[in-house]
KOLDREN-91501 format. One line per 5 residues: number of its first residue (from 1); their letters; for each residue x negated, y, z negated of N, C-alpha, C. Coordinates in pm, 1 decimal, always signed. Each point is the difference from the previous one (the first is absolute). Layout:
# residues N
NUM> A> X Y Z X Y Z X Y Z | ...
***
This chain:
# residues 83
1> XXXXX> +3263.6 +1552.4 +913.8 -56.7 -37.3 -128.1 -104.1 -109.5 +21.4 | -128.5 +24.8 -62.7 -78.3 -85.7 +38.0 -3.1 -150.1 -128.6 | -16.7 -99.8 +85.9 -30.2 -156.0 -63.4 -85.8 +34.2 -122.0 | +18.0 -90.3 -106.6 -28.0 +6.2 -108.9 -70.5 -187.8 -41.3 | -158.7 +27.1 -20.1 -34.0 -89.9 +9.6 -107.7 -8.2 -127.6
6> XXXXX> -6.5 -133.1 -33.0 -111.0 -5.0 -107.3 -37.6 -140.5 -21.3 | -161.9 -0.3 -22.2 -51.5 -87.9 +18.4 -44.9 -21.6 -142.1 | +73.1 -111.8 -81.4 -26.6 -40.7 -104.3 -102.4 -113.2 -70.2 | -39.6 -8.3 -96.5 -121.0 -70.3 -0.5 -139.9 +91.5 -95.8 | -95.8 -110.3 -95.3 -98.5 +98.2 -56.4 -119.7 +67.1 +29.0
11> XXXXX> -11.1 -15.7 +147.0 -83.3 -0.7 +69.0 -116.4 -114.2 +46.4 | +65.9 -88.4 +1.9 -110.9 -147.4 +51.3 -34.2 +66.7 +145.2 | -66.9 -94.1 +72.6 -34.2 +7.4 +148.5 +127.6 -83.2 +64.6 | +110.7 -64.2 -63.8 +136.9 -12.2 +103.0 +98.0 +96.2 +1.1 | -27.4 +119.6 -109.2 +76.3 +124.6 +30.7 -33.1 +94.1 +65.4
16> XXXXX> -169.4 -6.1 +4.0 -34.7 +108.8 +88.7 +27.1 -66.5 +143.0 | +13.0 -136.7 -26.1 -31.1 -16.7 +164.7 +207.4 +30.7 +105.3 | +43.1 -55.0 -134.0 +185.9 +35.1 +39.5 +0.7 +144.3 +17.8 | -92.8 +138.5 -73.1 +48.4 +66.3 +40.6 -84.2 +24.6 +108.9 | -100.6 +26.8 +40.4 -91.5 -17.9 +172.1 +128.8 -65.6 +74.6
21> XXXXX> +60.9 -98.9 +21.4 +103.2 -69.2 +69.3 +133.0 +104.7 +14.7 | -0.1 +58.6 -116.8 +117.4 +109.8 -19.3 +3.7 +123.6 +114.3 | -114.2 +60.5 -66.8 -67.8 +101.6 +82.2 -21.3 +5.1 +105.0 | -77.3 -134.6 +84.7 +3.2 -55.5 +126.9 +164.6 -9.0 +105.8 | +118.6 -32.0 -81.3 +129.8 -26.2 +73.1 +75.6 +114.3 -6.8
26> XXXXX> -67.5 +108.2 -146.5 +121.3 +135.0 +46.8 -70.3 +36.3 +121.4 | -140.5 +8.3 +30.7 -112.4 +133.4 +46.7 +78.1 -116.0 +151.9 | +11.6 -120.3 +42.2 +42.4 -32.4 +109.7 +99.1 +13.0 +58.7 | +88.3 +10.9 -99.4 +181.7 +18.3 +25.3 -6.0 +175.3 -8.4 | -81.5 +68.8 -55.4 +25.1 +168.4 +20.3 +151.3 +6.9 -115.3
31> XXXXX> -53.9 -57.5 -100.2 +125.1 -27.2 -100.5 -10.4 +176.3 -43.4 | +117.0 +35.8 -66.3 -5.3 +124.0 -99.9 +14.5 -50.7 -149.7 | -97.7 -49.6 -59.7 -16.4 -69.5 -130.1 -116.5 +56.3 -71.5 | +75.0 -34.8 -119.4 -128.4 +30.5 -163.0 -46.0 -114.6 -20.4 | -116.3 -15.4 -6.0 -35.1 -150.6 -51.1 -87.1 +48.5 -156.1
36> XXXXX> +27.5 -86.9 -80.0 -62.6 +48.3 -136.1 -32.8 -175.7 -82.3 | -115.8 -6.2 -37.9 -43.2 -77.6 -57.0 +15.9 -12.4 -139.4 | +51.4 -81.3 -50.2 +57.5 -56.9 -231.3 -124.8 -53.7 -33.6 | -57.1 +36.0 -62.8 -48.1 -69.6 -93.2 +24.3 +28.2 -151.9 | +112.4 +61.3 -20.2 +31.3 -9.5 -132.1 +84.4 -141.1 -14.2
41> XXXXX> -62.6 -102.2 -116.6 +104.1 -81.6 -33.0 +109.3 -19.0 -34.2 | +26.3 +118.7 -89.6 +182.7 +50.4 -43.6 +103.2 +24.7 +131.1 | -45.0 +77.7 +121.1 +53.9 +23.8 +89.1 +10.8 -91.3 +92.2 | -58.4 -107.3 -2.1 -4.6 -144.6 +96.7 +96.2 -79.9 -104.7 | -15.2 -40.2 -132.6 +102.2 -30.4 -54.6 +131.5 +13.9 -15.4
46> XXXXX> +20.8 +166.1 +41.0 +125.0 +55.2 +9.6 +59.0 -29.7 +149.6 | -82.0 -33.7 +82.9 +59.7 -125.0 +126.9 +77.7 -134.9 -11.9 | -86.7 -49.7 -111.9 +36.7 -145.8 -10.7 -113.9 -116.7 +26.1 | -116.3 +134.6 +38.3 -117.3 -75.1 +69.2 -72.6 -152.1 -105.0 | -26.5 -67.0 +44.8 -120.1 -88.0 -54.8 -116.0 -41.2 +57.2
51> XXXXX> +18.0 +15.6 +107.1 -107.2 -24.5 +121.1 -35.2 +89.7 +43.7 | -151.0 +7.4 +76.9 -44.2 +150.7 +39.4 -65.1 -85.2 +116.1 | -19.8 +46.1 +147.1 +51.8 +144.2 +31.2 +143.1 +13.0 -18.7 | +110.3 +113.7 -19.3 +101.6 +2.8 +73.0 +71.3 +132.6 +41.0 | +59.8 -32.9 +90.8 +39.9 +107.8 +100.2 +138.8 +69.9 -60.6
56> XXXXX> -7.6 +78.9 +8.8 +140.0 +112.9 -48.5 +76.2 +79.6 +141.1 | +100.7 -31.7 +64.0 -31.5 +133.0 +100.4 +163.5 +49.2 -18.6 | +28.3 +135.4 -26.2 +109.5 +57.8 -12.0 +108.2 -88.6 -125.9 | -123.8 +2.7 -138.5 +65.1 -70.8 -91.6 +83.2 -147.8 +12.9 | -56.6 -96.3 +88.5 +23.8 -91.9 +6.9 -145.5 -107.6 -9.2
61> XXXXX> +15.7 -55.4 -102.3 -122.8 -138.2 +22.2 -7.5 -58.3 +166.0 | -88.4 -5.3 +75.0 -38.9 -16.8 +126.2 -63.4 -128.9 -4.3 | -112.6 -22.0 -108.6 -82.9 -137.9 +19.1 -78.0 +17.6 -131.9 | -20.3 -127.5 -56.5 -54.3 -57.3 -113.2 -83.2 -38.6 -8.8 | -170.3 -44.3 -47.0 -79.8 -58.2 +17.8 -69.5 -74.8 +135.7
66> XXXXX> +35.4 +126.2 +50.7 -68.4 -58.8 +175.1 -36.0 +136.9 +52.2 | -86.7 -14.4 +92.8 -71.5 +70.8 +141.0 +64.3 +40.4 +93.0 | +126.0 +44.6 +63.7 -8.1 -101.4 +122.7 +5.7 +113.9 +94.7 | -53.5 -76.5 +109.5 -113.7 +89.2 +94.1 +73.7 +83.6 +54.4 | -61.3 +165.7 +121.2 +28.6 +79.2 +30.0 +151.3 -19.1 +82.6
71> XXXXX> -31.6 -138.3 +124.3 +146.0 +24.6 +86.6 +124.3 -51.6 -130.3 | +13.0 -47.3 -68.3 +102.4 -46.8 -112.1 +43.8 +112.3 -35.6 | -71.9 +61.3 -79.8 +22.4 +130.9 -105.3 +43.4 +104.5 +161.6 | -41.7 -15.2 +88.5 +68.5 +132.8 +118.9 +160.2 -52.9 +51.0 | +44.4 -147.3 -4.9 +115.1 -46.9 -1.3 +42.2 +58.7 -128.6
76> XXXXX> -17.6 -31.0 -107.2 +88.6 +52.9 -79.4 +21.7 +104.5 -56.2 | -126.3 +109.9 +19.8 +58.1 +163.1 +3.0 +74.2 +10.0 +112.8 | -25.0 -20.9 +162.7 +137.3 +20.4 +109.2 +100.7 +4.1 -52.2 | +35.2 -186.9 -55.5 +145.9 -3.8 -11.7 +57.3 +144.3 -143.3 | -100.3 -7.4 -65.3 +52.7 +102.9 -128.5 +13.5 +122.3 +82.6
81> XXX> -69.0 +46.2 +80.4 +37.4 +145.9 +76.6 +147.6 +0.1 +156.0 | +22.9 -141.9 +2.3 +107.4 -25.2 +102.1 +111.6 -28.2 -75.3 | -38.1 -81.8 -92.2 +89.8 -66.0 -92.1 +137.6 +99.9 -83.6
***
């Protein structure tokens, strides 16, 4: 079953850039993942979100109002695929 990922946010340039970072750590890790970008506000709300960017991966809030760079985000899909 492949990882379930989404990159939330209304599209500023820190969501496009979280998901480039996204995209960058599955395409390195050879992940089997969906990555899908929110910009609906109802559906980021229905997170809990208030801050944008933020990360969703396999229905769990991942990260809140931050970036954070490619080797980070490849630690923490690993551990979610070892875990």
């Amino acid at each position: 079953m492949s990882m379930q990922i989404k990159v939330l946010g209304p599209g500023c340039v820190n969501c496009h850039r979280l998901r480039s970072n996204v995209d960058q750590a599955v395409a390195e890790l050879a992940l089997d993942a969906d990555v899908e970008s929110v910009e609906d506000v109802a559906e980021m709300l229905a997170y809990g979100i208030m801050a944008s960017p933020a990360l969703v991966v396999d229905e769990q809030v991942a990260f809140v109002g931050r970036v954070p760079d490619v080797a980070r985000l490849k630690d923490l899909l690993s551990a979610r695929v070892l875990g």
